[in-house]
Structures are given as structure tokens and as C-alpha cells.
C-alpha positions as CSV (number, residue, x, y, z in Angstrom):
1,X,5.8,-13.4,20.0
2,X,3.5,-9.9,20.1
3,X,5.3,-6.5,20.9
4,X,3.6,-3.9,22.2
5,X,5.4,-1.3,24.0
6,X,4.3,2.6,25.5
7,X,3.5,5.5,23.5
8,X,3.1,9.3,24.5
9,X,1.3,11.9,22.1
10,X,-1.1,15.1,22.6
11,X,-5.1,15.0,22.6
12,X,-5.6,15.8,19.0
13,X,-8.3,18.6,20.8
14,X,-6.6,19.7,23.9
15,X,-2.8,18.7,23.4
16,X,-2.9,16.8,27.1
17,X,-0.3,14.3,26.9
18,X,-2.0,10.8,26.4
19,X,-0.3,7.8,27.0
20,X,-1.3,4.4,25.3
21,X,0.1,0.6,24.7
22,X,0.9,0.1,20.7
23,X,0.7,-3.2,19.5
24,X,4.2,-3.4,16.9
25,X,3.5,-7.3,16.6
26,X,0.7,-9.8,16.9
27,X,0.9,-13.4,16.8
28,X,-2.2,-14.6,16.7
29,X,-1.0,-18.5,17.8
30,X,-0.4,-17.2,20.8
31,X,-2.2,-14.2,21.6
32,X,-6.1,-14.9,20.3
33,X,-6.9,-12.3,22.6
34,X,-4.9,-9.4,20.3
35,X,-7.0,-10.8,17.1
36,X,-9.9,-11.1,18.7
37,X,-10.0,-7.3,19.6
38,X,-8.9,-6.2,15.9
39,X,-12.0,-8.4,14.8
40,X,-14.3,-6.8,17.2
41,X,-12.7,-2.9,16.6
42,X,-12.1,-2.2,19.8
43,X,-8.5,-2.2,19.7
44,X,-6.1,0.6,20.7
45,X,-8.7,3.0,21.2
46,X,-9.4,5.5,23.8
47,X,-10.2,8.8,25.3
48,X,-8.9,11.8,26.8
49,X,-9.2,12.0,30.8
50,X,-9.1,15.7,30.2
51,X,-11.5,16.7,27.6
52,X,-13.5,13.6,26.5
53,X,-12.6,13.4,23.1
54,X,-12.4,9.5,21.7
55,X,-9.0,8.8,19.8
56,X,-7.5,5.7,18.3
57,X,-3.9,5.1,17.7
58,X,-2.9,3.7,13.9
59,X,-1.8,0.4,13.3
60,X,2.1,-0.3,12.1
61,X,2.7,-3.9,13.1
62,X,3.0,-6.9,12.0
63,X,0.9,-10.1,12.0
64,X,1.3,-13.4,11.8
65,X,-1.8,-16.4,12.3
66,X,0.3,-19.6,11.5
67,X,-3.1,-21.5,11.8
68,X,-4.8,-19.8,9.5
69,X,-2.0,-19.0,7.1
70,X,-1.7,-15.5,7.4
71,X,0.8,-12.7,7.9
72,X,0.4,-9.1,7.1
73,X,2.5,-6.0,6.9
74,X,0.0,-3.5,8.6
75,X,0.8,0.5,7.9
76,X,-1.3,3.9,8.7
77,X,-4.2,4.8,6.2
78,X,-2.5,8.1,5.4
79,X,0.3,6.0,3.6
80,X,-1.5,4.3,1.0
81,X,0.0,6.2,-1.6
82,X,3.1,4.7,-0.5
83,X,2.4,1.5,-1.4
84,X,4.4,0.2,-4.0
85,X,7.7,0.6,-1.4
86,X,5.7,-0.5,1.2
87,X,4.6,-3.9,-0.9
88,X,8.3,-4.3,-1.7
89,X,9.0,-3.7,2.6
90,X,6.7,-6.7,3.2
91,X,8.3,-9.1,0.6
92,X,11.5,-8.8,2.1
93,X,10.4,-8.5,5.5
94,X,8.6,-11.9,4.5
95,X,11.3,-13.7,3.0
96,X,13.7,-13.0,5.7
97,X,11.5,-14.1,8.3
98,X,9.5,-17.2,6.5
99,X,10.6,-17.0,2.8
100,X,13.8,-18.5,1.0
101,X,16.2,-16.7,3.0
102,X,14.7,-17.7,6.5
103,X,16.0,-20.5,8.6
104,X,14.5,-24.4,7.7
105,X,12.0,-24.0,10.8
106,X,10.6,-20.7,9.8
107,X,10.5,-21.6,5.8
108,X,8.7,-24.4,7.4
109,X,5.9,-22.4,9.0
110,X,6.1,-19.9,6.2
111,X,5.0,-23.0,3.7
112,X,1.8,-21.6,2.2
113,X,1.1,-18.9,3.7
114,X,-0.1,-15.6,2.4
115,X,1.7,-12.9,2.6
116,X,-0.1,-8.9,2.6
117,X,0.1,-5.5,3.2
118,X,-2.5,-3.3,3.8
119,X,-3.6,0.2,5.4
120,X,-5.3,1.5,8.4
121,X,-7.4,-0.6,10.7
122,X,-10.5,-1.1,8.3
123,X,-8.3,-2.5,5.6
124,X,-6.5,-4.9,8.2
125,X,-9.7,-6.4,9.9
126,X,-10.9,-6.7,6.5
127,X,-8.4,-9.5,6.3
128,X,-9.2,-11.0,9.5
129,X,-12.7,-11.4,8.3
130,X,-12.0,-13.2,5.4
131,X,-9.9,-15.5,7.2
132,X,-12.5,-16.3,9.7
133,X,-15.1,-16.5,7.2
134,X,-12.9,-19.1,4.5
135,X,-13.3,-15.9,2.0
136,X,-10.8,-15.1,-1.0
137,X,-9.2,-12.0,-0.5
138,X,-8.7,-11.4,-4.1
139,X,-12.3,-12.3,-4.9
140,X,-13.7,-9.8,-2.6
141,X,-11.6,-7.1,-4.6
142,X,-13.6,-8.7,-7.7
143,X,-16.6,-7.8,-5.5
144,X,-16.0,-4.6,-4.8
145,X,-14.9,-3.9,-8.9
146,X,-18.5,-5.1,-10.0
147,X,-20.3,-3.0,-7.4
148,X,-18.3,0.0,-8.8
149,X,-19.7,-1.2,-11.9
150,X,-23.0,-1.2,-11.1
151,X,-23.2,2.0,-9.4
152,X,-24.6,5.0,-10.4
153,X,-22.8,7.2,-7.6
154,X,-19.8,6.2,-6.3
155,X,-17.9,8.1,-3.4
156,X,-14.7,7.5,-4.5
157,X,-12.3,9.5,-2.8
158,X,-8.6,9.8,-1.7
159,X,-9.1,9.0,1.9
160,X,-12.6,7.1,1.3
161,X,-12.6,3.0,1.1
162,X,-14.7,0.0,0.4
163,X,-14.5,-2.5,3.4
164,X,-16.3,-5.8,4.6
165,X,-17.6,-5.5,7.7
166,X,-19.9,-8.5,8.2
167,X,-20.5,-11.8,7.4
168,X,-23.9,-13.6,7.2
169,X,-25.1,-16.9,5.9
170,X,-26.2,-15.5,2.9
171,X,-24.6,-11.7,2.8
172,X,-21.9,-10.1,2.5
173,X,-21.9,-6.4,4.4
174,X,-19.2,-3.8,2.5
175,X,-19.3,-0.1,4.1
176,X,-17.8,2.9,2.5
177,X,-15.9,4.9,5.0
178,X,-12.9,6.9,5.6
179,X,-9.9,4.8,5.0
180,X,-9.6,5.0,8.8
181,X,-12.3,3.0,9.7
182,X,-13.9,5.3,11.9
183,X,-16.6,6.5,9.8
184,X,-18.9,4.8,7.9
185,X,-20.7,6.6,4.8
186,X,-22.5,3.8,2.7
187,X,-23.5,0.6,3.7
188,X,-24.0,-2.0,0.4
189,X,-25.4,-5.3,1.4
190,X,-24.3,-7.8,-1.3
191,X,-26.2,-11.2,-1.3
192,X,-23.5,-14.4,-0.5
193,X,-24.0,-15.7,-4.1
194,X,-22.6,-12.8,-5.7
195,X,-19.1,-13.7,-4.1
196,X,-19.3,-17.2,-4.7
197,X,-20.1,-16.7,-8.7
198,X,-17.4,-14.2,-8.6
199,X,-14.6,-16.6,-6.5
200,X,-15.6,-19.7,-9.0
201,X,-14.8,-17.4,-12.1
202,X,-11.0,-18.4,-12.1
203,X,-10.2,-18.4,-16.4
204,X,-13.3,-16.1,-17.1
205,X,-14.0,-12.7,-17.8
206,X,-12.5,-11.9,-14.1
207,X,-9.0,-13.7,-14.7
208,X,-6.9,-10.3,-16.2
209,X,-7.8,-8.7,-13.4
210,X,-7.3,-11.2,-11.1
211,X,-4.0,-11.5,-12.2
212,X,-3.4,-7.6,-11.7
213,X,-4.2,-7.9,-8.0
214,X,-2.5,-11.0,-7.0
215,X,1.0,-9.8,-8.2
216,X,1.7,-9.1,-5.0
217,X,1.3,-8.3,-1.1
218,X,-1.0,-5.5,-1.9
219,X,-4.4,-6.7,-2.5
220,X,-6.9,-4.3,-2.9
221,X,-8.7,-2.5,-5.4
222,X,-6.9,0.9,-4.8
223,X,-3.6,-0.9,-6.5
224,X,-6.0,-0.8,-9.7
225,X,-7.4,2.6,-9.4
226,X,-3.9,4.2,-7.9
227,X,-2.4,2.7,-12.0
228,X,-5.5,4.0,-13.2
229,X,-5.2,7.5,-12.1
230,X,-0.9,7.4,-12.9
């Protein structure tokens, strides 16, 4: 089932108490609606009767699209660096609830599904797009390392990401923005075949790095770059 309950906070601008309904579950099965307004980022946004000023609450739920195979651990943006206890949070949170240690119904449902985590609202739509769109998760990360590669100025940043946004017939759209969401910085149109050359490359020159980012929930280039910094 999805869980949302009531949450009071101050405007960010004015400190007037705002009140707002958080999402901590969503089960797509049932409740298109809740994916539907991830996909379309309109979700748990608002603004303050008092002042004006436009704020979104962050996302910390959890997802689950028995359909199309999918449940994610979804945390703030500002936690990223947090990630390696996070990624260990959503493999047991996982197994308890579709894994080995689940009953036989739930290990039943759980039966090929992908398990992720990932941060703030841009990372989690991300993953709703490629399920939509029948893309490889892992494979867009390939993406996004060759465009690093063949970019002369990159805006890599702490709180800066690379995120699909769109998907055409024949293009991919990737935005640099704050690992929020909220603001987009770059936008990097990236021709269809590109990704398709790169998701068909499964033993070649991208397999050791494939292998890096699917060893576990956390998919995403930052898990290379955050070892690469360390």
C-alpha cells in the first residue's frame, strides 16, 4: 500500500508554518496516480500562502512497481555522501520485505526485481524514466561516463548531477542540475544510438566498469567518482 501522512515545517523565507502531505511509500500497482506525478515533477510541491515563495518537500520513501520490476530506496539529495550505509539500508530493507528472508508470497513478487537506492527527486524520476522507456539503468551511467569523457568543461560539483530528463525516438535528453532537481544548468542532447552501442557493449571495453556500478543498489556514477575522490 502507499503511506503518506501530514507534515508541518516553516517557509524557508518567512518561517510561516506550512503544512503538506509526504508520500513515505508508493506502490505503483496500485496507486498509478503517485508515479505518474513523480514522472511528470509535480509532486509534493507547493507554495507559501503568506509570502509566495515555491517549495518542495524531499523525498524519503519507498517504492515498489511490481509490474515493471522495480523497488527503490529513495533518500534526500543532501545525503548522498551517505551512501554506502544507505546502499546497505536498502539491501536489508529489501530482503526482509521481498528477498530470502521474506515470506514465500513476497519472495515470490520480489523474483527479479531490481532493487536501488538513490537521492533527491531528479535521481528517483530518473529511474522511473528508464522503466517507462525499457532503458538500462546501468547503461545510462555508461552514458553519462563517456559524455564526461568527451567534455571539455564539466560542472562537476558536490551538489551538481547528471540526470535524464526526456526520452525521444531517437534522443536521449541529460540535464546538469542541482542534485535537487530544481535547477537545471546544462542541457546535453545525446542521439538514441549512443545508448544503444553503449547497452550492447556487455564483455567490451565498458564491462570493468560495468561491473563497478552494478555491485549494488546504488547505481550511479557518483558511486565511481565518490571512490575516486577517497
Amino acid at each position: 500500500m502507499s503511506r503518506l501522512h501530514t507534515e508541518t515545517f516553516p517557509c524557508a523565507k518567512c518561517a510561516q508554518p506550512l503544512s503538506m502531505g509526504i508520500v513515505a511509500s508508493i506502490n505503483a500497482d496500485r496507486r498509478p496516480d503517485l508515479r505518474g506525478v513523480v514522472l511528470d515533477d509535480s509532486y509534493q510541491r507547493g507554495r507559501c500562502e503568506a509570502c509566495g515563495t515555491a517549495f518542495r518537500a524531499e523525498p524519503e520513501l519507498t517504492y515498489l512497481d511490481g509490474r515493471r520490476k522495480q523497488w527503490i530506496l529513495v533518500q534526500p539529495a543532501r545525503l548522498l555522501a551517505q551512501w554506502p550505509a544507505l546502499e546497505q539500508n536498502a539491501r536489508d530493507a529489501f530482503e526482509t520485505a521481498y528477498g530470502e528472508q521474506a515470506p514465500d508470497d513476497a519472495r515470490e513478487l520480489g523474483e527479479g526485481m531490481r532493487a536501488r537506492v538513490t537521492f533527491g527527486w531528479a535521481g528517483f524520476r530518473e529511474k522511473l524514466l528508464c522503466a517507462e522507456h525499457g532503458l538500462d539503468d546501468i547503461a545510462l551511467e555508461l552514458l553519462k561516463f563517456a559524455l564526461l569523457r568527451s567534455m571539455d568543461d564539466v560542472p562537476l560539483a558536490d551538489d551538481h548531477a547528471l540526470r535524464l530528463v526526456a526520452v525521444r525516438a531517437d534522443e536521449l535528453q541529460l540535464v546538469w542540475c542541482l542534485a535537487s532537481g530544481d535547477l537545471g544548468i546544462e542541457t546535453i542532447p545525446v542521439p538514441r544510438a549512443v545508448y544503444d552501442e553503449i547497452a550492447a557493449d556487455r564483455e567490451g571495453v565498458w564491462q570493468p566498469l560495468r561491473a563497478e556500478l552494478s555491485a549494488g543498489p546504488f547505481v550511479d556514477m557518483d558511486r565511481i567518482l565518490a571512490m575516486a575522490e577517497d
